[in-house]
N, C-alpha and C positions, 0 to 999 in steps of 0.2 A: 504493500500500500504506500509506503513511504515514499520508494521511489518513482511515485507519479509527479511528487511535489519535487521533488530533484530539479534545480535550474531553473528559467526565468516564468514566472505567469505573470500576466499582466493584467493589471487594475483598467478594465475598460472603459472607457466615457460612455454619456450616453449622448448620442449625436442630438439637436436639435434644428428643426427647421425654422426660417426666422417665425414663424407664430409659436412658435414655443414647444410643437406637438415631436412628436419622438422620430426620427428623420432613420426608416429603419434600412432604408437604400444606404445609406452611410454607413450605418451599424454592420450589417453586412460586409462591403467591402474591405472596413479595416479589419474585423476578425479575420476576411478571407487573408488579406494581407499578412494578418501575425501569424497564421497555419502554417501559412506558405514560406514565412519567414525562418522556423525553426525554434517560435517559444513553446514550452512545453506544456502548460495549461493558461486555459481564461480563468476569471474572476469575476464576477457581473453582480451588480448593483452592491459594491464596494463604496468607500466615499468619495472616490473619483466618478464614481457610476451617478452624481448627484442622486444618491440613494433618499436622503431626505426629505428632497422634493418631487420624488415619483411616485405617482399614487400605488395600489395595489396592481387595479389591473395593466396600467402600464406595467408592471412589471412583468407581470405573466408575459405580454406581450414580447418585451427584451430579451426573456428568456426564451420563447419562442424560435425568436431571430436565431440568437445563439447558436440554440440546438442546430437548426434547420441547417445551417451553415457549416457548424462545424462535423455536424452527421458521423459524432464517436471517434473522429481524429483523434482527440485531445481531453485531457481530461476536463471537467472545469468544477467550478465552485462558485457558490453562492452566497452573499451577503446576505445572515440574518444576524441582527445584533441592535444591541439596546440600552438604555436605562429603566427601562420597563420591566423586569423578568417574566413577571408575567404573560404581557406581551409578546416576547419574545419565543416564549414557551409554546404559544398560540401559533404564531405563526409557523416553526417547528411541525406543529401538528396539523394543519392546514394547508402546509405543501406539499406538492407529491417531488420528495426529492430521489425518486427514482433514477434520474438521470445524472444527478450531480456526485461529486466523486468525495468532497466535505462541502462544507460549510464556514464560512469565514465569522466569527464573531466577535465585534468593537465591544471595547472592557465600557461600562457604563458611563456616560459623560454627563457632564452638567452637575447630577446628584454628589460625585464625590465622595464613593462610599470607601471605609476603610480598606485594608487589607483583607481583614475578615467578610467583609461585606463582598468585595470583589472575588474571594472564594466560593463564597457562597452562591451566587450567582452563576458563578459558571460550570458550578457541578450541579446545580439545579439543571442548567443549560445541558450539560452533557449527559443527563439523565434523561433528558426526552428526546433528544436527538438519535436516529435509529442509525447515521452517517458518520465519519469523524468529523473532528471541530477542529481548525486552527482558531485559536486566540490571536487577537489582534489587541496589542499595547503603543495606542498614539496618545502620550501625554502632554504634546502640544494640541491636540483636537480635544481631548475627554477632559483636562484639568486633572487626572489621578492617575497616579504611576503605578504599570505592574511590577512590582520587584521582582527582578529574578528567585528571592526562594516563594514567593509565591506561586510564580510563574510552574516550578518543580512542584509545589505541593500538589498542584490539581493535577498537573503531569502525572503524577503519583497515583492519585486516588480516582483518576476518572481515564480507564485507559480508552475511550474513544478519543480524548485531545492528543493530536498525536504529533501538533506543530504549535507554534506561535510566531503572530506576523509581525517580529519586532521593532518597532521604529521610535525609541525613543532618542536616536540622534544623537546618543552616547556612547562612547567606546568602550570603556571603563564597564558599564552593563550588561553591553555586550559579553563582553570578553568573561564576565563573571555567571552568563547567565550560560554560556558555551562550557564554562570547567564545570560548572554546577547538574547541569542537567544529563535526565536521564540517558544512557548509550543510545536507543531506539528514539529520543524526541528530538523533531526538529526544530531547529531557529531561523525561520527566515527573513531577510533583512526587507524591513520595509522605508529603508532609507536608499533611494536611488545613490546619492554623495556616497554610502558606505557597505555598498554592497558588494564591491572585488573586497573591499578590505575584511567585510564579516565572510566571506564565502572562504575567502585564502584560512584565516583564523580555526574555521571549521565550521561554519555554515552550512545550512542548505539550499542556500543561492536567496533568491529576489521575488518578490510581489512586486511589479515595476510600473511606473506611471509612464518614463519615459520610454522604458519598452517597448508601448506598442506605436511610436512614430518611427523608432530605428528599431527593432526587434532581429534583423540578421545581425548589427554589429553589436546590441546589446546581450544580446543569450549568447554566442558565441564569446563574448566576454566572460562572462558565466561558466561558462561549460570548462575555459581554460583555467576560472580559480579555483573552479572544481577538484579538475585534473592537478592544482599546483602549479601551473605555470606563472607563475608572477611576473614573467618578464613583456611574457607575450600579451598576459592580460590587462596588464599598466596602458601599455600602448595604446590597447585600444578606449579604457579609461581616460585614459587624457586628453584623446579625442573628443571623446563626449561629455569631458568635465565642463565645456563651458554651457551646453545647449542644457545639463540636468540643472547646472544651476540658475540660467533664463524659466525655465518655465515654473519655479517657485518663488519667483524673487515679487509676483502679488498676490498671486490664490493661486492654489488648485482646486479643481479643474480648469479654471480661468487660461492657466499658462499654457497648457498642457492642447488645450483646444485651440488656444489661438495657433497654437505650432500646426496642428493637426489640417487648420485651416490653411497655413503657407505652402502645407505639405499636398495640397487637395484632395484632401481626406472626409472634411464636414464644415460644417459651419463652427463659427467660433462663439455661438450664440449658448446661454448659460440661464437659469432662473433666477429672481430674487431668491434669498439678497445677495447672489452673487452676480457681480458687471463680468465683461468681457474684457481681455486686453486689451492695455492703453494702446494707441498707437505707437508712441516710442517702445515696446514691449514687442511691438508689431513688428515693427521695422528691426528692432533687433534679432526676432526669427526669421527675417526675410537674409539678412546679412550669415549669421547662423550657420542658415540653412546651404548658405552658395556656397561656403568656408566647409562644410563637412563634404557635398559634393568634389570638390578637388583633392 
């Protein structure tokens, strides 16, 4: 099972048309794009997937796309996650997640529940869950941090969690949350900035946002820190160092779409309360974009 998650998947957007409705002709061609590319699983309605702002049935519908398109190439996974548990539990038991391979779960935001709190939750989570669960730890999104022995405890006591999507953008946590955990659980990094470096470390590669606009040079990236090649994998790291850090530099999905849009991919259109990229944001992926081509 593990090694499905091995190496890059990617945090998909969800395209929009400018009226705002789900633009699934886009959706479409960049999955085909990343199949064809070489990433090893999707990820859909993630919070790049502006999961917040998509109703239910839209989603069904997303997921739909997905399937259609990727027709069992690939594995993929699904965004259910909450500050709700309840809620979450619900929805849990109202999808048919027959076809998805986990489930990706965001540590509860907003509320700020303890450590304990934060356990408790996710093994309530992985008790209804009939699929594995990666955890997902964004303590610049949620305001509460998973500790790496946290992170181990539920590892521990809930063996459907069989990964965590870790992006708290700290090395040090990393690195502690890699000696600490169990042989079989993986870490994958959900920091595009530090994902040769956690992968080299002892990773299990990336959940990637920038992934799916370069997905041949970014999973190929991947696959060599996998393997250990540091040398070869730098390279092409440094390449991409400047365009992973354009597309954060004012929201995601914001960045991420507007590249997407240079790239003619979709539109660079986004919901309240998130804007699109500025223009100067614009023009910097148009520059970028000419600079990675040569």
């Amino acid at each position: 099972m593990q090694n499905k998650f091995l190496g890059t998947g990617v945090a998909l957007v969800t395209p929009f048309k400018n009226d705002l409705s789900v633009d699934h002709d886009a959706l479409a061609k960049l999955v085909e794009h990343n199949i064809q590319n070489g990433v090893e699983y999707l990820v859909i309605s993630g919070t790049t997937g502006e999961s917040v702002t998509i109703t239910k049935s839209e989603k069904k519908e997303i997921v739909q796309t997905v399937n259609k398109v990727n027709n069992g190439r690939v594995p993929m996974v699904l965004g259910i996650g909450g500050n709700n548990t309840a809620a979450v539990i619900e929805e849990i038991n109202t999808t048919d997640l027959n076809i998805f391979d986990a489930i990706l779960s965001v540590s509860p935001y907003y509320t700020k529940p303890t450590q304990e709190g934060i356990y408790q939750h996710f093994k309530a989570v992985a008790a209804a869950c009939p699929i594995p669960v990666i955890l997902y730890n964004v303590p610049g999104r949620t305001s509460s941090n998973i500790l790496p022995e946290t992170t181990v405890r539920i590892a521990a006591d809930c063996k459907n969690v069989i990964a965590v999507k870790e992006a708290c953008n700290n090395v040090g946590q990393y690195l502690k949350l890699l000696k600490i955990k169990p042989k079989d659980f993986m870490v994958i990094s959900g920091d595009d900035d530090l994902a040769l470096a956690v992968t080299l470390a002892g990773g299990s590669g990336v959940i990637s946002v920038i992934g799916q606009a370069y997905p041949k040079e970014f999973s190929e990236m991947i696959r060599l820190g996998l393997q250990g090649n540091a040398k070869e994998s730098y390279v092409l790291h440094y390449k991409l160092m400047d365009v992973i850090s354009a597309i954060f530099s004012e929201n995601n999905p914001s960045g991420i779409k507007g590249l997407l849009n240079v790239l003619g991919f979709c539109n660079d259109t986004v919901r309240l309360p998130l804007v699109p990229a500025t223009e100067g944001l614009k023009k910097q992926f148009e520059s970028l974009v000419d600079t990675l081509k040569s």
